[in-house]
Structures are given as structure tokens and as C-alpha cells.
C-alpha positions in Angstrom: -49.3 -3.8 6.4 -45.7 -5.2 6.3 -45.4 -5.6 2.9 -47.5 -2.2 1.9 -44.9 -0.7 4.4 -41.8 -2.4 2.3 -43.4 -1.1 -1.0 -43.5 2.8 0.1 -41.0 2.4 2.5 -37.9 5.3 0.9 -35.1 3.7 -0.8 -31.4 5.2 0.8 -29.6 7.3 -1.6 -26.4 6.1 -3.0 -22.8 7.0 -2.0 -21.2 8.4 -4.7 -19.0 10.5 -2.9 -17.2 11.6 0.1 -20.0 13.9 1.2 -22.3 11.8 0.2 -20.9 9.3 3.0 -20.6 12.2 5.6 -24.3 12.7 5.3 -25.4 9.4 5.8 -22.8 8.8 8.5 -24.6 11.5 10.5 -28.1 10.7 10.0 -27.1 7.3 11.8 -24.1 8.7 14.1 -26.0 8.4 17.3 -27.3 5.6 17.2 -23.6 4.3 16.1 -22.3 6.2 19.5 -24.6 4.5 21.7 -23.6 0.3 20.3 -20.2 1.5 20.7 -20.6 3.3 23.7 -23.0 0.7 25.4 -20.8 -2.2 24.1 -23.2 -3.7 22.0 -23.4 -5.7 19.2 -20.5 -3.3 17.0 -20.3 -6.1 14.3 -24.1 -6.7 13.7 -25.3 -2.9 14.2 -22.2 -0.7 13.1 -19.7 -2.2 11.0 -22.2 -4.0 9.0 -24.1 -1.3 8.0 -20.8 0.9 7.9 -19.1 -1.5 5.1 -21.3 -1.5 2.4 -21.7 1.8 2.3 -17.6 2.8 2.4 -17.9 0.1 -0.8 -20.3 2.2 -2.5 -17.4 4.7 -2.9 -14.6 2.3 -3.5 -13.1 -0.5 -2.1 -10.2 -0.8 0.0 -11.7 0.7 3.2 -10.8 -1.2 6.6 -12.0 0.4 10.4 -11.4 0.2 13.7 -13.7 1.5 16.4 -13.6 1.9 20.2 -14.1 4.7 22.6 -11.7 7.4 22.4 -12.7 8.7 26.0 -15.3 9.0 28.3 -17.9 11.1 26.1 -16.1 10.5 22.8 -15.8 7.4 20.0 -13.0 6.9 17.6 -13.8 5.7 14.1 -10.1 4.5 12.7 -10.4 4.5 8.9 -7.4 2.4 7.5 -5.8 0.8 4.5 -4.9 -2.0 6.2 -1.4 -1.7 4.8 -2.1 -1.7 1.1 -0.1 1.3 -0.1 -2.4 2.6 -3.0 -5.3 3.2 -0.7 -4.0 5.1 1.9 -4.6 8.6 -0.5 -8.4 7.6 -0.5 -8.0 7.1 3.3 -6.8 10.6 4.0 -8.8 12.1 1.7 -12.2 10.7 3.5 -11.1 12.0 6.7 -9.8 15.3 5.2 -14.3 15.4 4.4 -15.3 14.5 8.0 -17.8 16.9 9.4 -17.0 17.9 12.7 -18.9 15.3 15.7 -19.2 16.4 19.6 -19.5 12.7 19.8 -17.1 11.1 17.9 -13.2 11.6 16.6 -12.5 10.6 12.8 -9.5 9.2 12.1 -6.8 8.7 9.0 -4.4 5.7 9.4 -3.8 3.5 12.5 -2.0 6.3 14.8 1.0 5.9 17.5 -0.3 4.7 20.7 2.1 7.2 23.0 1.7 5.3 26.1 3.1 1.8 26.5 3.6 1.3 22.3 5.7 -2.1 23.1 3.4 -3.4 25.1 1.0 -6.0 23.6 0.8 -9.5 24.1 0.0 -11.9 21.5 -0.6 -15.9 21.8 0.5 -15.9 26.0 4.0 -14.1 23.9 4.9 -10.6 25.1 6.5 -7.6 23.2 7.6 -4.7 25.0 11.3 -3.3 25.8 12.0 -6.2 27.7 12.0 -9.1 24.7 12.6 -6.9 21.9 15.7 -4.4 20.3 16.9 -3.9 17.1 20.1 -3.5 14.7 20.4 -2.1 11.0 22.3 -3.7 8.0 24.4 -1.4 6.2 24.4 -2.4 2.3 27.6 -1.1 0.5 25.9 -0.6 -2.6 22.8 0.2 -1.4 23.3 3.1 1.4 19.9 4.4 1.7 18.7 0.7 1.9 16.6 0.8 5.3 17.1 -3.3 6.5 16.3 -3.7 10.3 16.5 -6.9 12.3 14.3 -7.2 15.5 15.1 -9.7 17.5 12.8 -11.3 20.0 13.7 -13.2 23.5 11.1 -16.2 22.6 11.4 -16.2 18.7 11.7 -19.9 17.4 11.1 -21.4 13.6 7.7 -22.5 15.8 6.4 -19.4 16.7 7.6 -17.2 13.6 4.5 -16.4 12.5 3.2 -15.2 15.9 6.3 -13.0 16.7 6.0 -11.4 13.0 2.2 -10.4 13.4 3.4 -9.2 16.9 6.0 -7.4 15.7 4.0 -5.5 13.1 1.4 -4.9 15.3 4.4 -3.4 17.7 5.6 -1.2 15.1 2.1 -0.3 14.2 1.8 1.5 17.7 5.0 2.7 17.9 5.3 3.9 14.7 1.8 4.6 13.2 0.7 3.0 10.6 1.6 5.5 7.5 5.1 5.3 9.0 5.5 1.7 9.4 4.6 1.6 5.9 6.8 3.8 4.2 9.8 4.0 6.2 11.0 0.2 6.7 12.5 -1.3 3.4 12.3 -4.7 5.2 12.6 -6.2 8.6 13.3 -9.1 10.2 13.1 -11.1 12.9 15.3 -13.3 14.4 16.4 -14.4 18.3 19.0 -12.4 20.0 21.6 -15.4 20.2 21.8 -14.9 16.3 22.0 -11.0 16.2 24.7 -10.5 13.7 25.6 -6.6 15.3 25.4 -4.7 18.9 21.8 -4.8 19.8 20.0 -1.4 20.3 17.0 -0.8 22.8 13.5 -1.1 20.9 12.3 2.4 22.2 15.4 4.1 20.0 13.9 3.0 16.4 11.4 5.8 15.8 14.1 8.4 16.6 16.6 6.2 14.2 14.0 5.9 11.4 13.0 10.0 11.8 17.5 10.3 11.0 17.6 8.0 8.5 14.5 9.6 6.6 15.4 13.2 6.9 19.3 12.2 5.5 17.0 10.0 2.4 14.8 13.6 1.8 17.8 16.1 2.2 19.8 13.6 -0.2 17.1 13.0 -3.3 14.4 15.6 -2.9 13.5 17.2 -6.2 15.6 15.1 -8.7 14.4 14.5 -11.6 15.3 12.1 -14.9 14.6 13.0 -18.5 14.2 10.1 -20.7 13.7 11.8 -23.7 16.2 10.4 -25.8 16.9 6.8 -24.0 16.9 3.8 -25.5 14.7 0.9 -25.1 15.6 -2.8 -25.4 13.0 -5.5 -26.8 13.6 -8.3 -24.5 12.4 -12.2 -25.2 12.1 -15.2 -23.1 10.3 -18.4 -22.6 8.2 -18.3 -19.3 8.5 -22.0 -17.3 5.2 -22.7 -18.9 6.4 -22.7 -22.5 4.2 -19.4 -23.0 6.9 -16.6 -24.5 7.7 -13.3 -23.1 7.8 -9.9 -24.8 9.3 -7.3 -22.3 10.1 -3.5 -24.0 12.9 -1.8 -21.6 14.0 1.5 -20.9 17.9 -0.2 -20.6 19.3 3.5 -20.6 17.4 4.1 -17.1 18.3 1.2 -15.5 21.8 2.2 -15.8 20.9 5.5 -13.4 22.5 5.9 -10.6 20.2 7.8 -8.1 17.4 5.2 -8.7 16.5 5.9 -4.8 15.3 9.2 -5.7 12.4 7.3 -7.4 11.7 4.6 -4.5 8.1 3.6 -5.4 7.5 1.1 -8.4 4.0 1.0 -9.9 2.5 -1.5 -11.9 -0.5 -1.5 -13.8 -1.4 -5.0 -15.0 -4.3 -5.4 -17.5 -5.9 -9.0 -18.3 -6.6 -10.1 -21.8 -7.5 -13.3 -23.5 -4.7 -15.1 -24.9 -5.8 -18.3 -25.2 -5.4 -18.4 -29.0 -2.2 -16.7 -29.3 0.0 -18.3 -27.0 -1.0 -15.8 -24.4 -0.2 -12.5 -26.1 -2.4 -10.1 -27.2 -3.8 -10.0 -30.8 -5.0 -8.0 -33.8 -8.2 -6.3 -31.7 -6.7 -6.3 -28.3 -3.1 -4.4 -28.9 -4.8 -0.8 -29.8 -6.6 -0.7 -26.4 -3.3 -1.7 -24.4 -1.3 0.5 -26.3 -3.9 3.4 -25.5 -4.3 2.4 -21.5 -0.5 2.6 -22.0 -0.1 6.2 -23.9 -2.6 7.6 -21.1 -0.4 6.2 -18.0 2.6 8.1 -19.8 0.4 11.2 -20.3 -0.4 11.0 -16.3 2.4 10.3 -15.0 5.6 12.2 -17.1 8.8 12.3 -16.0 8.8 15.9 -15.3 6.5 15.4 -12.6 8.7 12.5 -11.1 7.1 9.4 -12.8 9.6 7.4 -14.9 8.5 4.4 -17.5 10.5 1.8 -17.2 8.5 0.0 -19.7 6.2 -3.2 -19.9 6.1 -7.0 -20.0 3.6 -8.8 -22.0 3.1 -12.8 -21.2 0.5 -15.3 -20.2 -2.5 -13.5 -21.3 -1.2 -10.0 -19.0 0.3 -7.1 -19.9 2.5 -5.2 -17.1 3.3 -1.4 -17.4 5.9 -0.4 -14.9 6.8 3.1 -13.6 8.9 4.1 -10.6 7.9 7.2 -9.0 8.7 10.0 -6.2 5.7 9.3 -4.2 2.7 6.8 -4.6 -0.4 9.5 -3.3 -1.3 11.3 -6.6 -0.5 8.5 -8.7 -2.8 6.3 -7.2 -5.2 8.3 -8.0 -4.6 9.1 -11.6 -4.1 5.0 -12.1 -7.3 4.9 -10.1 -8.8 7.2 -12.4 -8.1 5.3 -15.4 -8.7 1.7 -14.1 -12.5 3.4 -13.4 -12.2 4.4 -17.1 -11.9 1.1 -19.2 -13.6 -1.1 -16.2 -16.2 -2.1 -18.4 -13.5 -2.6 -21.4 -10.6 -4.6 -20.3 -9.7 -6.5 -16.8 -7.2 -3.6 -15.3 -5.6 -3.4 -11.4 -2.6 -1.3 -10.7 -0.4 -2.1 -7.2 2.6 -0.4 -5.6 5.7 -1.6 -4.1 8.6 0.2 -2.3 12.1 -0.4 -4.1 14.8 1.4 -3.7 17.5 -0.5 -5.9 14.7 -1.3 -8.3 16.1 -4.9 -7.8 12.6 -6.3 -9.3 14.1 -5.0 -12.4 17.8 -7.4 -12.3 15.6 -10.0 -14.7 16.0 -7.7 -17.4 19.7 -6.5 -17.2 20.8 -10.5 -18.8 18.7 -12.5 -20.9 19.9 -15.5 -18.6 17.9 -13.9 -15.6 14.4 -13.0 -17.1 13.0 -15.9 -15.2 
């Protein structure tokens, strides 16, 4: 009977879209309220059911659960601070149907009450143990470089205090905040504070100034690079393997890079092997074309600048620095999906003001 029962037994329908995970999410939503509720076993019955099927639509999908109140559970949908996935994120939730029993959630939220209050490893961060101070950068002005210092910071414990600390600006801040905000930070004891130390419960309203000045200062600038001029660049990586890099030199010479703060790269995987690790014959017509459709998603008019590409070590690396990272994730989403089953592709961002990845291609000397 158990293996008749197996036979006929109805396979689940595949995920293939937002709605398609709404649906399945509420043909099992009760009996998800009541581990959650009841404090069972979250991993075994929830999250590992819940997993597989967020992969079905992509991956990149991290959660969080717990009980929002009384009556109601919170399903926390994250990125898990990996920049290009926090679109996909917000655009899940966006699709939630709406649950008596349960509250959907974008993004690791502020926590209002007590948001410097954790303790991690017997080590506490709250107002007490932590402020903060801001490095001004004379040629870098919109440059957002914080120092936290912490009471009981030591070399010993620097990994535990920066985990806290991130988790600290995590519930202060929010996620989406903590993410986009902060250029860098660091961490240091008070003893070797370098400026006047300002109370820890002050940086949200200093990062809300600093962010409006940033928006009021760039918004809705915009480059044409028409008629620049690229520069074919050639080095000799530490391996012995050479490096080809194709540069727009005219844009690096811009002075409102700022204006342009996050840098994409799309890096596609080839076989080099034979060729001293750059592409031949049959390989360079699909790289070029990957390449010509990246600069047909993402023109400049629209606030997506090519800085151009390095090709090395059996990879090719197309860079562009744009005003925001949400819809082009999803058009370099889009075309990874595309040639999947062609060529090896991934596409990252990073946040950089200054473009100061870019320095290794102002002097040969410096390429690396």
C-alpha cells in the first residue's frame, strides 16, 4: 500500500514565479503558524521545506522567523547583505497575499526599542560601550568613513565586536540602510579615537544628513560618453598569464564620479587553457555579444556608464558604474539566465564612490 500510495501520490507543482510561491506558501501557512507558534521544530518542519522552494525561483533568498505578536508570525525575507538580491527581495514581498496569521517582510527592519542592545560572546553593545566619529576625506567629501569604537575592543576579540557591531547597525539602522549608506566602518577602542567621540544613538540622524546632502548634490546627473576615448591597456598578471584591459580613460578623468556610486561587474568564465588564458577564435563573438547586450541594457542615458573590461586568466570582466544597483540587477539577472547554458556568467556589485578599484588603470606601473 506504501509504495502504490508513492506511485499515485500528486507530484507538487513547480515554482516558477512569485505567485507561484504565494500559493504554495498558503496551502502550507498554517501548519507553518503553528511550529512557529508552538515552538517546534522551525528548522526540520519550516525552513526546510521553505528553502528549496525560494530556490526554485532563484537563489539568494535568506529568512528569519519568530512571532511578531501574540496572534501573529513574522517571516523576514532577506539578502543577507549581498547587494544584487535585495530587488528580488522586495519584489517577493511586494506579491505577498495578505495573512490574518502572519506578517511578510522585506529586509531585516529597525528594531525601535533597545536597537544597541544585544550581547554577543558574554560582550555587550549598547550606548554604554559604543559611539562613533566620521573621517572627513579632502578629496573625497561625500566619502561616508565612520569609526565605532568599542569599550572592550582588543586585536583578540576583533572579530566578535565587528559581527556585533553589524548586527548593532542592523537594528538600528535596518538592513537596506546599513547597506547602502556606510562607505566603510571601523572599529577601534576609544583610547585610540582619532576625533571627539559622538553618542551611538546620534548616527541614524547623522547618516539621514549626510544622505539627503549626497541626493540634493548628484541626483539626476548624467555622463555622455559618446565621443570618449578608450585606452588598450597590457600587463603581466603575477602568474605570468597577460592582461588585456580596454578603458574608457576619458571617464575616469570625471569629476562627479559620486554621482554614479555603484560599480557593476559582470565576469564571464571561459577556457583559456590553450591560449595563455585569453579567449580564442570561437569564444570572442559570444563575449563580445554578452558585452554589446550589457551596453544595450544599461546606456548611459539611463545612468549606467561603461567603463570598459579586463580580459585575463581565463575571465573576462565588464565593468559599469551606475546610479542605483535595483533595475540593473535585474537586467544583468536577465542576461546571466540567458547564456546559462552557453558560457559560465555571474555579475556582483560593489559601492564606490571614488571609483578607487579603477587607480590600477590610470599608470601602467599600478595594473597589479
Amino acid at each position: 500500500m506504501n509504495v502504490l500510495k508513492s506511485i499515485f501520490s500528486r507530484k507538487e507543482e513547480a515554482i516558477n514565479s512569485y505567485t507561484d510561491f504565494w500559493k504554495w506558501f498558503v496551502k502550507n501557512e498554517k501548519r507553518f503558524y503553528k511550529v512557529v507558534k508552538n515552538s517546534g521544530d522551525i528548522h526540520k518542519n519550516f525552513f526546510d521545506k521553505l528553502a528549496p522552494k525560494l530556490d526554485e525561483i532563484k537563489d539568494g533568498f535568506w529568512f528569519m522567523t519568530g512571532m511578531y505578536n501574540d496572534d501573529t508570525a513574522e517571516l523576514v525575507l532577506t539578502a543577507d547583505g549581498v547587494i544584487k538580491n535585495i530587488v528580488f527581495v522586495e519584489e517577493l514581498v511586494a506579491c505577498a497575499p495578505k495573512l490574518h496569521r502572519w506578517k511578510i517582510t522585506a529586509l531585516k527592519q529597525p528594531v525601535d526599542a533597545n536597537a544597541y542592545g544585544i550581547e554577543m560572546d558574554g560582550i555587550k553593545f549598547n550606548e554604554t560601550t559604543m559611539n562613533f566619529y566620521s573621517h572627513d576625506h579632502e578629496y573625497m567629501p561625500d566619502e561616508i568613513d565612520i569609526t565605532i569604537t568599542h569599550s572592550d575592543f582588543s586585536e583578540e576579540n576583533r572579530s566578535t565586536i565587528n559581527n556585533g557591531v553589524l548586527l548593532a547597525l542592523d537594528n538600528s539602522l535596518g538592513e537596506l540602510k546599513t547597506l547602502t549608506t556606510i562607505d566603510y566602518v571601523d572599529v577601534e577602542h576609544p583610547k585610540d579615537a582619532k576625533s571627539d567621540l559622538i553618542p551611538i544613538r546620534k548616527l541614524k540622524d547623522f547618516l539621514i544628513w549626510r544622505e539627503k546632502e549626497f541626493v540634493e548634490k548628484y541626483d539626476g546627473i548624467r555622463y555622455d560618453a559618446t565621443n570618449d576615448n578608450y585606452s588598450l591597456l597590457e600587463a603581466t598578471l603575477k602568474n605570468g598569464l597577460p592582461l588585456v584591459a580596454m578603458i574608457n580613460s576619458d571617464l575616469l578623468k570625471w569629476d562627479r564620479k559620486a554621482s554614479h556610486p555603484w560599480i557593476a561587474v559582470m565576469e564571464i568564465t571561459y577556457n583559456g587553457a590553450e591560449n595563455k588564458g585569453m579567449p580564442d577564435k570561437s569564444k570572442r563573438p559570444r563575449l563580445d555579444k554578452i558585452e554589446d547586450e550589457m551596453l544595450s541594457q544599461l546606456p548611459s542615458f539611463e545612468g549606467y556608464l561603461n567603463i570598459g573590461r579586463q580580459t585575463a586568466d581565463s575571465k573576462r570582466k565588464i565593468y559599469f558604474a551606475c546610479v542605483e544597483f535595483r533595475k540593473s540587477s535585474k537586467r544583468l539577472y536577465a542576461i546571466k539566465e540567458k547564456y546559462k547554458h552557453e558560457i559560465e556568467l555571474d555579475y556582483y556589485f560593489y559601492k564606490d564612490k571614488y571609483w578607487q578599484s579603477f587607480e590600477r588603470f590610470q599608470t601602467k606601473d599600478s595594473l597589479f
